[in-house]
N, CA, C and O of each residue as an XYZ file, in Angstrom:
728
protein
N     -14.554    -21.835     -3.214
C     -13.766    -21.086     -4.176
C     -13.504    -21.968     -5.390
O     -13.481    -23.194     -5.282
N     -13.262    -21.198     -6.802
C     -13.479    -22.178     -7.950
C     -11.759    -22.394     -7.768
O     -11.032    -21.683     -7.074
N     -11.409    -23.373     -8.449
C      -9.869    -23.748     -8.554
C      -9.526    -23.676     -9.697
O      -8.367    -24.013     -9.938
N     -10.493    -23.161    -10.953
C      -9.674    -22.728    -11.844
C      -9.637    -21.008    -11.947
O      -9.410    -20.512    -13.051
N      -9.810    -20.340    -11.054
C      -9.878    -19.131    -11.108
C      -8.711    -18.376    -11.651
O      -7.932    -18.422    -10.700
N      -8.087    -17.677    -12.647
C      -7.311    -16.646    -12.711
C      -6.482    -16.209    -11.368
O      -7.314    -15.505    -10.795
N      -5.166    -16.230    -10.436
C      -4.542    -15.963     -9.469
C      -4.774    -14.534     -9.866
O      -4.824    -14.072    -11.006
N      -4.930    -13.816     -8.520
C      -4.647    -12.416     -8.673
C      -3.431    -11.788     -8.603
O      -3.281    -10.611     -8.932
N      -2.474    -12.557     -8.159
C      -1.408    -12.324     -7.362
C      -0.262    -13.422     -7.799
O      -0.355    -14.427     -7.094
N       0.624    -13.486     -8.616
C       1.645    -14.522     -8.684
C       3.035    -13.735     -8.271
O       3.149    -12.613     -8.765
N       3.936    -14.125     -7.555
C       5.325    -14.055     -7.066
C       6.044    -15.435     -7.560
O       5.902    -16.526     -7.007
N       6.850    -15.168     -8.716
C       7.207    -16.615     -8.576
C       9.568    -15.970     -8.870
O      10.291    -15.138     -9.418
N       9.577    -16.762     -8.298
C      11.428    -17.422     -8.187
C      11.968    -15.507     -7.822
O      12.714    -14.783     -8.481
N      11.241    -15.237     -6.593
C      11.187    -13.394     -6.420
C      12.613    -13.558     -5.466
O      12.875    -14.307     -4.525
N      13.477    -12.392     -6.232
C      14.960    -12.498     -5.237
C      15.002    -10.659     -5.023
O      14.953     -9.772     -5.875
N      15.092    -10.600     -3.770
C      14.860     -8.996     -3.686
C      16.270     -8.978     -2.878
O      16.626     -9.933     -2.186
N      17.339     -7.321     -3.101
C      18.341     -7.699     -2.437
C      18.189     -6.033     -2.046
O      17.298     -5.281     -2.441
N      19.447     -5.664     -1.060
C      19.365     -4.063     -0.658
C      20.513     -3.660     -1.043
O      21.327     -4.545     -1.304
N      20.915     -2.314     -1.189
C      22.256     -2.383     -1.902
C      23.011     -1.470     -0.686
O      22.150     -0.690     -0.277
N      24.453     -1.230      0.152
C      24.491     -0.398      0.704
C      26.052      0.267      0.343
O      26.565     -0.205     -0.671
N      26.502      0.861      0.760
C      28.079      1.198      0.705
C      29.289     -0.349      0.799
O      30.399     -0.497      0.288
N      28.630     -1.094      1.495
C      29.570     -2.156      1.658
C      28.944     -3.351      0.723
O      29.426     -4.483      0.770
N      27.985     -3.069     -0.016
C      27.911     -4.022     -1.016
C      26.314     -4.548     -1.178
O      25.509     -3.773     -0.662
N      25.790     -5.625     -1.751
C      24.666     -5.979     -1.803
C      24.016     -6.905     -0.717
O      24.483     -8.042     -0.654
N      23.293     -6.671     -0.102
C      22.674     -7.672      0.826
C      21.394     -8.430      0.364
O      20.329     -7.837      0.196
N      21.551     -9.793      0.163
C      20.068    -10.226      0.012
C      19.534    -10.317      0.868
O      20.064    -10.660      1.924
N      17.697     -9.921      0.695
C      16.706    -10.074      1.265
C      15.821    -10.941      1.729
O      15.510    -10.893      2.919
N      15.437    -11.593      1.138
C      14.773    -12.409      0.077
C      15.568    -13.510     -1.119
O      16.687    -13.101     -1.429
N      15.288    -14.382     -1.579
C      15.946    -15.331     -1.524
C      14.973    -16.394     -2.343
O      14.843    -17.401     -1.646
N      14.229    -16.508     -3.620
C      13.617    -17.004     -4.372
C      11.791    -17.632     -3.826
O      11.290    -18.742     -3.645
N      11.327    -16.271     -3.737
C      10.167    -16.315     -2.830
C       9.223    -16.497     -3.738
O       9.508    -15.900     -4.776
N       7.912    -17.245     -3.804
C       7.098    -17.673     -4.703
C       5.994    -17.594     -3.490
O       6.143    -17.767     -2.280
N       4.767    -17.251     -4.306
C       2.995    -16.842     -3.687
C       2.322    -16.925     -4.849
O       2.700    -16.515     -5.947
N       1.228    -17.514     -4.554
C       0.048    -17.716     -5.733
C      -1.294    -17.393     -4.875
O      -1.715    -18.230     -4.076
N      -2.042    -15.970     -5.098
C      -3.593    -16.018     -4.577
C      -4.584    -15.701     -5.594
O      -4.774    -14.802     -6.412
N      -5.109    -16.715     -5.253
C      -6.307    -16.547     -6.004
C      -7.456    -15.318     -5.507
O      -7.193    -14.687     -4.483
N      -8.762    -15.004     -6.291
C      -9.408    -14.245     -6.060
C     -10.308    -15.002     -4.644
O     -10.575    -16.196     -4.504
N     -10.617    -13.928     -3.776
C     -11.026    -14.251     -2.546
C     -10.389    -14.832     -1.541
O     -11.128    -14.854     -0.556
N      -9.063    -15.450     -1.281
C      -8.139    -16.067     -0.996
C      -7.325    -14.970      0.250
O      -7.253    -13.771     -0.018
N      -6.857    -15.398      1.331
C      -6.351    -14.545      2.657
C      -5.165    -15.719      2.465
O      -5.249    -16.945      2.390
N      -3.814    -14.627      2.413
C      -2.999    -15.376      3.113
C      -1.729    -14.564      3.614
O      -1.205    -13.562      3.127
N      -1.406    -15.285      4.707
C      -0.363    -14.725      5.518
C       1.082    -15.205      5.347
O       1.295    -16.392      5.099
N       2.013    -14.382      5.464
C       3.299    -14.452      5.511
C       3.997    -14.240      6.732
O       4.199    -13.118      7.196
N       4.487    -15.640      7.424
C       4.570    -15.797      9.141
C       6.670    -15.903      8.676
O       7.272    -16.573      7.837
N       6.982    -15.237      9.358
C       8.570    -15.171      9.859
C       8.846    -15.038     10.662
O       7.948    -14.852     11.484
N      10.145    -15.010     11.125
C      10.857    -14.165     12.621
C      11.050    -12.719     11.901
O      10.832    -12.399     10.733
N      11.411    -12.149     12.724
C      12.049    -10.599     12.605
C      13.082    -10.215     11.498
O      14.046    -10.962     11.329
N      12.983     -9.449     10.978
C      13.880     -9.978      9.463
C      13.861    -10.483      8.645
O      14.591    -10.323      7.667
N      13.060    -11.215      8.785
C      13.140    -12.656      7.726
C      12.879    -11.919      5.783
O      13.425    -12.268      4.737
N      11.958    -10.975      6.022
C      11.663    -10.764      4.640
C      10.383    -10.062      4.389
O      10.050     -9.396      3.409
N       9.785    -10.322      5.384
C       7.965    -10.393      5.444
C       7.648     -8.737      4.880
O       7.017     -8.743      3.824
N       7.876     -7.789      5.241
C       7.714     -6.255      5.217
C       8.372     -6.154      3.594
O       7.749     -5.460      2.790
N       9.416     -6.736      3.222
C      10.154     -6.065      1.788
C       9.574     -7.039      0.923
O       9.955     -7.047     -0.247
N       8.674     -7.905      1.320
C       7.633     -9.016     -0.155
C       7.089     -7.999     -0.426
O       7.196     -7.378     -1.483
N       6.185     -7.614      0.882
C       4.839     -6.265      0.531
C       5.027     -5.412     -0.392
O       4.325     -5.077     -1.347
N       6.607     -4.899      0.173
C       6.895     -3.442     -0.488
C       7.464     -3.670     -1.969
O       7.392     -2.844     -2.879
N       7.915     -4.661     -2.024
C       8.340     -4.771     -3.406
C       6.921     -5.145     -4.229
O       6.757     -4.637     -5.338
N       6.009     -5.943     -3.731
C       4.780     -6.113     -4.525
C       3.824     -5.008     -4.963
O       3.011     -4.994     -5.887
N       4.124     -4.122     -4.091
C       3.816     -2.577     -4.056
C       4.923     -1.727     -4.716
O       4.816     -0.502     -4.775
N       5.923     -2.352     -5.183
C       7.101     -1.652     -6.056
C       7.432     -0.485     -5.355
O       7.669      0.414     -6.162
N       7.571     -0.047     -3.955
C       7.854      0.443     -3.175
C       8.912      0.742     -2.810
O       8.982      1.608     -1.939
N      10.264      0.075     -3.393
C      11.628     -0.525     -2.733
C      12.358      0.460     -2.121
O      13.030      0.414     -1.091
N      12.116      1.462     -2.975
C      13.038      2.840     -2.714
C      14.476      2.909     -3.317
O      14.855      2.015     -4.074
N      15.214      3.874     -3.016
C      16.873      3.864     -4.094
C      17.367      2.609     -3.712
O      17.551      1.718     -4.541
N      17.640      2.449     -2.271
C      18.466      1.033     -1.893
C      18.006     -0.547     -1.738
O      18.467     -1.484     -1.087
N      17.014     -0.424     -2.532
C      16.340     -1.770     -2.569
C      16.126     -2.141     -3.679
O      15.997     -1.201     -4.463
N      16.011     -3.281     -4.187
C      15.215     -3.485     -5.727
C      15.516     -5.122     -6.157
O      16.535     -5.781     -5.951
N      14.379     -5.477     -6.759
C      13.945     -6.533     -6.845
C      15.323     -6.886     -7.988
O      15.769     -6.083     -8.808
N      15.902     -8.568     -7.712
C      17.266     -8.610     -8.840
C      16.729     -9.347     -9.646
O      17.016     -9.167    -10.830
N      15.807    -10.380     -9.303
C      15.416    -11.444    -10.466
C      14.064    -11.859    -10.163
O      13.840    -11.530     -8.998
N      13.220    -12.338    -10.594
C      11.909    -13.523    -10.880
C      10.929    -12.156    -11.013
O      11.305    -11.007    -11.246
N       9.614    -12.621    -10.801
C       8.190    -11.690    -11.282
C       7.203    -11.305     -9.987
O       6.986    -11.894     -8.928
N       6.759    -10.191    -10.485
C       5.655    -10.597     -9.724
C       4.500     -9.776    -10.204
O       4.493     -8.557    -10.028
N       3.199    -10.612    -11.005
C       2.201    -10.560    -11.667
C       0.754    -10.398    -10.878
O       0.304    -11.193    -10.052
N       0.142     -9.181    -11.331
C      -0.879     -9.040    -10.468
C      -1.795     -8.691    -11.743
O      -1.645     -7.806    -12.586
N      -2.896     -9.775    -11.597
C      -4.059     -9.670    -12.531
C      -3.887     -9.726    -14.276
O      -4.588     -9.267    -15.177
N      -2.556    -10.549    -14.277
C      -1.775    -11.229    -15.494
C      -0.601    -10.157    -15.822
O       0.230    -10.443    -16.684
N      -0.526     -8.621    -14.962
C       0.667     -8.238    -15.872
C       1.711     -7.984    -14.725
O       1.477     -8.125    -13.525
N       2.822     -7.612    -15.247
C       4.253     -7.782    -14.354
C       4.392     -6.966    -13.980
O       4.548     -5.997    -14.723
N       4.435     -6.783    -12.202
C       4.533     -5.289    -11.999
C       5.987     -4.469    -12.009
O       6.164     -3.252    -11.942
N       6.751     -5.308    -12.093
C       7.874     -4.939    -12.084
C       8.578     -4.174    -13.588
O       9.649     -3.585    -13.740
N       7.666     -4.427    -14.384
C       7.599     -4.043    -15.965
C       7.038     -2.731    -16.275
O       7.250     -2.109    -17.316
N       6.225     -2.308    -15.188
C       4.938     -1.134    -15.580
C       5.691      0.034    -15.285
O       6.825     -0.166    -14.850
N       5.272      1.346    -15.441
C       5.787      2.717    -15.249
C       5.646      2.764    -14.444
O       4.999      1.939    -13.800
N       6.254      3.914    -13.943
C       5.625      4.789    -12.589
C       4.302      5.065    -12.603
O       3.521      4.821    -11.684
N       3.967      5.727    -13.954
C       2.811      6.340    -14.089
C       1.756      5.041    -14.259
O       0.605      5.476    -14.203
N       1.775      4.029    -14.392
C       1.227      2.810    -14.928
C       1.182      2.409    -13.517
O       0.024      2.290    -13.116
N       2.217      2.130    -12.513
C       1.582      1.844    -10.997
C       0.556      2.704    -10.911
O      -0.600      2.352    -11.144
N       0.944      4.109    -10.513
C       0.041      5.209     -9.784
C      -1.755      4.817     -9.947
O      -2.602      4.938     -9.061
N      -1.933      4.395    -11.172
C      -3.278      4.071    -11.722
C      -3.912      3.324    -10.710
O      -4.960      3.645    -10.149
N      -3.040      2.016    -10.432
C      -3.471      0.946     -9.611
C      -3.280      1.250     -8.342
O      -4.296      1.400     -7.664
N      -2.012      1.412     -7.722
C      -2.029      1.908     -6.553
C      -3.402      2.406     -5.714
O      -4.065      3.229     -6.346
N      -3.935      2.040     -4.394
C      -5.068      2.750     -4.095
C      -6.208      2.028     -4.547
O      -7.104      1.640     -3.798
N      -6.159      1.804     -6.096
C      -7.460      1.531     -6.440
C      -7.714     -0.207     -6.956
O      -8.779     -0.775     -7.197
N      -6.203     -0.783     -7.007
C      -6.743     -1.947     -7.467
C      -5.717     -2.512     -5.791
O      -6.349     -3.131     -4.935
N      -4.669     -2.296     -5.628
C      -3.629     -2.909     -5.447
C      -3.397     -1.857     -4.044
O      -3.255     -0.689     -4.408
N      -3.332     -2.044     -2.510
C      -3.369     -1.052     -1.651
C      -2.031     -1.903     -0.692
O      -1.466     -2.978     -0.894
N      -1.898     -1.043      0.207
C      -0.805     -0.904      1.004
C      -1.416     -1.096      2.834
O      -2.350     -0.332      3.078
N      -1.077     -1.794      3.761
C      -1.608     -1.457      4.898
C      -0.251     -1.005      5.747
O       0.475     -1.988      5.599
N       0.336     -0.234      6.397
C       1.410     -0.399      7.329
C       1.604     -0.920      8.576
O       0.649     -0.922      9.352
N       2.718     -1.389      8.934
C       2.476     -2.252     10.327
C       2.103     -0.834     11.374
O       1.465     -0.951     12.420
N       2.630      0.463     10.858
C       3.196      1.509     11.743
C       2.590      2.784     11.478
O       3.238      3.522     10.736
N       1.150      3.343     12.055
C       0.646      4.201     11.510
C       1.274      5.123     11.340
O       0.859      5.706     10.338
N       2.247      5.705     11.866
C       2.968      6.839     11.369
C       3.442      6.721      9.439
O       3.640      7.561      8.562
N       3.453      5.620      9.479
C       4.020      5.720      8.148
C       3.164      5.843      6.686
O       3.467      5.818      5.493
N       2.093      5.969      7.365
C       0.668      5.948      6.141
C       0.481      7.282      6.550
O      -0.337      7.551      5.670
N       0.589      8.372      7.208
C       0.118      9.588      6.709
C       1.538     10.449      7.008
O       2.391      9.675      7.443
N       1.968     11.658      6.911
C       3.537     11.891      6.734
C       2.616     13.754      6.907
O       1.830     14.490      6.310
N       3.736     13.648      8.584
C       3.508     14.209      9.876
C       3.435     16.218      8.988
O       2.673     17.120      9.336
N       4.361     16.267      8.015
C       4.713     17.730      7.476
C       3.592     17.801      6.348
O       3.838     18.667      5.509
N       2.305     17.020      6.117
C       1.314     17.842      5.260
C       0.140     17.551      6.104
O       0.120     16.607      6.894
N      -0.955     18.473      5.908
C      -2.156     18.723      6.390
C      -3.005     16.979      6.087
O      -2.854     16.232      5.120
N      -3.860     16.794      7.296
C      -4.328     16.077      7.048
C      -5.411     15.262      6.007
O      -5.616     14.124      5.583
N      -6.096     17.002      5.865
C      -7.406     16.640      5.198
C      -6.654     16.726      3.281
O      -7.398     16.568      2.314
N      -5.343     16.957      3.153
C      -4.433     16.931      2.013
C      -4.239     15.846      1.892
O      -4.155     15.526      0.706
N      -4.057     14.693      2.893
C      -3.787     13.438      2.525
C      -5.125     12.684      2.402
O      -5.330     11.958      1.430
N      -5.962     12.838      3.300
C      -7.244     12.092      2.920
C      -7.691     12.517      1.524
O      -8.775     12.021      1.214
N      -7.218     13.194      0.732
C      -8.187     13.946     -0.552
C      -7.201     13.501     -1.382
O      -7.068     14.277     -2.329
N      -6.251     12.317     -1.428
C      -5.578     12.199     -2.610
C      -6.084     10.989     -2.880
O      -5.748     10.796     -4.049
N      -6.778      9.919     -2.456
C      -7.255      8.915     -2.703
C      -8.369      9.697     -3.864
O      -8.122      9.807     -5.064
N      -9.377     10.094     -3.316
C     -10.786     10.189     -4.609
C      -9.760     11.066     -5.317
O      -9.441     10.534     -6.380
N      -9.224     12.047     -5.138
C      -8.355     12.747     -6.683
C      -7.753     11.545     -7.421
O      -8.233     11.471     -8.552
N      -6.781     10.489     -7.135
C      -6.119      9.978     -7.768
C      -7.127      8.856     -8.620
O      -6.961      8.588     -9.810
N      -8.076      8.335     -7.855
C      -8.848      7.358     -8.123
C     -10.545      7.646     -8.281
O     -11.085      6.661     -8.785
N     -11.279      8.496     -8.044
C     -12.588      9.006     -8.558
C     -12.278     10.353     -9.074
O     -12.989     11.321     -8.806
N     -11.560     10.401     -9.576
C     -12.148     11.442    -11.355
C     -12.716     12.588    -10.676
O     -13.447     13.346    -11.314
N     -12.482     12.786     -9.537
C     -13.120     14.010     -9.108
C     -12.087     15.172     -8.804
O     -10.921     14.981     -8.457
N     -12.980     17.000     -9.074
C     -11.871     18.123     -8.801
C     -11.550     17.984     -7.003
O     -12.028     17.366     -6.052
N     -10.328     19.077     -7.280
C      -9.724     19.264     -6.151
C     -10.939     19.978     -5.384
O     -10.885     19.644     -4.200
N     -12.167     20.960     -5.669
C     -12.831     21.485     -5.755
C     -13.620     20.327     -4.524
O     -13.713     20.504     -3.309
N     -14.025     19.348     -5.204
C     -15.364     18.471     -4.741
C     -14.267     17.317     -4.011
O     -14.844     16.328     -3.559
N     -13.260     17.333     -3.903
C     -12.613     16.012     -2.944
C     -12.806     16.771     -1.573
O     -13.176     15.851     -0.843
N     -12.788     17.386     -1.154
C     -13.012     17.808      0.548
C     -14.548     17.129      0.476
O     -14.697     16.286      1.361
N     -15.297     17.247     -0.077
C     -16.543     16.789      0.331
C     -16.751     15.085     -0.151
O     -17.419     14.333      0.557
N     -16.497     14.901     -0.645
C     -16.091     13.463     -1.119
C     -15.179     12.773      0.164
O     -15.279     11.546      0.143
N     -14.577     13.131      0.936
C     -14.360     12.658      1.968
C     -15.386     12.590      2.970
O     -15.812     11.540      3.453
N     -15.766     13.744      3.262
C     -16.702     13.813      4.422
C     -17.755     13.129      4.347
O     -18.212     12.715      5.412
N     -18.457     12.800      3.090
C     -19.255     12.033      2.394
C     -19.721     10.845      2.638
O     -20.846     10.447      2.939
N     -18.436     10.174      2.427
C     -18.065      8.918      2.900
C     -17.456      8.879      4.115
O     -16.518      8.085      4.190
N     -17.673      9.397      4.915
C     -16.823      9.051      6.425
C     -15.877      8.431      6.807
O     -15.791      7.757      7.833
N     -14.879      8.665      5.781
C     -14.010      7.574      5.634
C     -13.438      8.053      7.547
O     -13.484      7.139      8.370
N     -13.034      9.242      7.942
C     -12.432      9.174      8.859
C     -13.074      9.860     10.250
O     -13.236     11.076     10.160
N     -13.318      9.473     11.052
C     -14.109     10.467     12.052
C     -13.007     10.357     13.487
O     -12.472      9.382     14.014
N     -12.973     11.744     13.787
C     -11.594     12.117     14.875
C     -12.223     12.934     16.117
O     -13.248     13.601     15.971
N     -11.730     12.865     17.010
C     -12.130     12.887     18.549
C     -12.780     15.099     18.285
O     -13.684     15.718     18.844
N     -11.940     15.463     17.410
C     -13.074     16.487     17.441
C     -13.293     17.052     16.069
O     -12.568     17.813     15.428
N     -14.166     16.647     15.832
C     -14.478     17.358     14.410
C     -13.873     18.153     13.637
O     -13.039     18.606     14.420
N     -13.599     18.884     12.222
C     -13.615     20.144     11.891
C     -11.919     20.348     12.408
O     -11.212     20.876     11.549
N     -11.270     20.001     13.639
C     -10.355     20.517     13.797
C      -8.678     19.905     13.265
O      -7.622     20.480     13.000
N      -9.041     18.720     13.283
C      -7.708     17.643     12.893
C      -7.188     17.535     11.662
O      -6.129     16.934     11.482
N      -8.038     18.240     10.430
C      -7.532     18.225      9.356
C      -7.055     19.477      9.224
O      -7.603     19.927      8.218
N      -6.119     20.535      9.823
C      -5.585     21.421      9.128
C      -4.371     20.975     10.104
O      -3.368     20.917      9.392
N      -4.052     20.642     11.416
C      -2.823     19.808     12.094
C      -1.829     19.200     11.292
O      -2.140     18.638     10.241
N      -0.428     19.273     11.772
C       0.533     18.757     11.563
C       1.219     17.859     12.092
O       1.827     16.976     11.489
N       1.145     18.097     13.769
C       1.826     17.653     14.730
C       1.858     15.794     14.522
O       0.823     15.291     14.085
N       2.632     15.188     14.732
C       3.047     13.695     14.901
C       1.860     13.185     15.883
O       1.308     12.146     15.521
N       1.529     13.618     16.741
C       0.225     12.692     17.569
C      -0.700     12.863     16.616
O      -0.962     11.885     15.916
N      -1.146     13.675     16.461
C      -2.738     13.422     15.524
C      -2.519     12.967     14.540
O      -3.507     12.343     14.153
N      -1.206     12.898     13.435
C      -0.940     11.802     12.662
C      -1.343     10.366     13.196
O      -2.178      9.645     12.649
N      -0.772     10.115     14.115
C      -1.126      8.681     14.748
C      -2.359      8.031     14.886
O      -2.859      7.012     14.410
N      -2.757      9.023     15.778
C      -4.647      8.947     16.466
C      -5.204      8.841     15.085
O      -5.818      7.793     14.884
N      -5.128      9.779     13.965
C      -6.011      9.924     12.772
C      -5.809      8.985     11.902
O      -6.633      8.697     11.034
N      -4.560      8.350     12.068
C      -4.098      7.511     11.005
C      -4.865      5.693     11.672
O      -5.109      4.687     11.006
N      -4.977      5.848     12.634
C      -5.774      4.759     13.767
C      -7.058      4.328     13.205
O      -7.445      3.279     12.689
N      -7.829      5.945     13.576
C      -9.153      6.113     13.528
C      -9.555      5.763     12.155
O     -10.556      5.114     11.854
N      -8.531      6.339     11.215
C      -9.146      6.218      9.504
C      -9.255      4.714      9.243
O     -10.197      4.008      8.883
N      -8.018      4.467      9.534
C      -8.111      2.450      8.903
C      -9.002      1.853      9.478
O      -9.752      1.199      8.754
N      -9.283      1.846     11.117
C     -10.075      0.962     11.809
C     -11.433      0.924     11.406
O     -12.131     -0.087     11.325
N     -11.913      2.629     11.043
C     -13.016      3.217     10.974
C     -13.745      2.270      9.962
O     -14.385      1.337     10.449
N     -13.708      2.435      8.435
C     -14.169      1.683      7.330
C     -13.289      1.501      6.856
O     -13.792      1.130      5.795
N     -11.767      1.391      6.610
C     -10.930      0.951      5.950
C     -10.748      1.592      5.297
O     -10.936      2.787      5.523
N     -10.048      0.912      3.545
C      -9.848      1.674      2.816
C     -10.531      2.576      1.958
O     -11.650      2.098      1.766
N     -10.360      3.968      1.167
C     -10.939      4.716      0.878
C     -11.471      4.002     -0.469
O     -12.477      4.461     -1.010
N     -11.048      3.288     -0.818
C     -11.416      2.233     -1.855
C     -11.184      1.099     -1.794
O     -10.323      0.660     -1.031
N     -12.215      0.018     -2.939
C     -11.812     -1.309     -2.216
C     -10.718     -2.006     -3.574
O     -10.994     -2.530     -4.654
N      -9.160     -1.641     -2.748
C      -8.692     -2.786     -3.635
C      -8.731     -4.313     -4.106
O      -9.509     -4.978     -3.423
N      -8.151     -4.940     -4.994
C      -8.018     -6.698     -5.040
C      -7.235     -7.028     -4.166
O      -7.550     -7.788     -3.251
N      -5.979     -6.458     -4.322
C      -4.979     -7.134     -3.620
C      -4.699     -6.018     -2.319
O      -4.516     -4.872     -2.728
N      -4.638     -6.184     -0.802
C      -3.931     -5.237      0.004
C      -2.484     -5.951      0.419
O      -2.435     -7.178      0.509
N      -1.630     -5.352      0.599
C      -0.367     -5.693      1.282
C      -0.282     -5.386      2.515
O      -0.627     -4.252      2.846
N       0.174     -6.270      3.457
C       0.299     -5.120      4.763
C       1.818     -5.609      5.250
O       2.213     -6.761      5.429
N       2.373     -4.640      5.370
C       3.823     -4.644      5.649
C       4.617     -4.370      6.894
O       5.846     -4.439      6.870
């Protein structure tokens, strides 16, 4: 790997806190990461420690009761903490992806399946709502114990099983720079 490469990924002096009825809790606590391009690295804690809310905040994820209080965190020179909503959404998926520790939580049990597999190429290949059903199948991103039948399901098990089968299968529906897994 070259060592003067451009980092893809900088976290530097990152203080993430949660906010609740009884006041602010910190999270996180002046967390700094530097990866370069091609570069694997892991974030080892105990239980709590922080490891899941780096991800999600690097993924600007935090939700109402969370949010980053001070330092940066720069992916591919700009600050993500600076960008829009609409300015994530771009990247999201396509540069910058998400893995969950907990498959339930990557597909969300009350919409149709083959609705969630078809928002990746909509959001990120320029393609109609029209031609994303086949743009999945295409690419195989996901293959399930019976064909044809698992994408119109709701139920919480085949969330699971499908949400299994899709990641293990080929991964992501695109290949981001950076993945998080939380």
């Amino acid at each position: 790997m070259n060592d003067h490469q451009e980092p893809v990924l900088i976290c530097k002096d990152l203080c993430i806190s949660y906010y609740t009825r009884a006041g602010e809790i910190p999270a996180v606590v002046d967390f700094a990461l530097t990866v370069k391009p091609g570069e694997t690295i892991g974030i080892v804690g105990e239980s709590g420690c922080g490891k899941s809310t780096v991800a999600m905040a690097i993924m600007q994820y935090m939700g109402a009761n969370g949010g980053i209080k001070s330092g940066s965190i720069t992916f591919k020179g700009r600050d993500l903490t600076q960008m829009s909503e609409h300015e994530l959404r771009r990247i999201r998926g396509s540069e910058i992806a998400m893995i969950y520790q907990e498959p339930f939580a990557s597909l969300n049990p009350s919409l149709k399946i083959s609705t969630q597999l078809m928002e990746v190429p909509l959001a990120h290949e320029n393609i109609s709502k029209e031609e994303a059903p086949k743009s999945v199948a295409d690419a195989g991103r996901c293959q399930t114990a019976r064909p044809g039948t698992a994408d119109e399901r709701l139920s919480a098990p085949v969330v699971g099983w499908t949400a299994a089968a899709c990641r293990d299968r080929n991964g992501p529906a695109v290949q981001p720079v950076f993945i998080a897994a939380g």
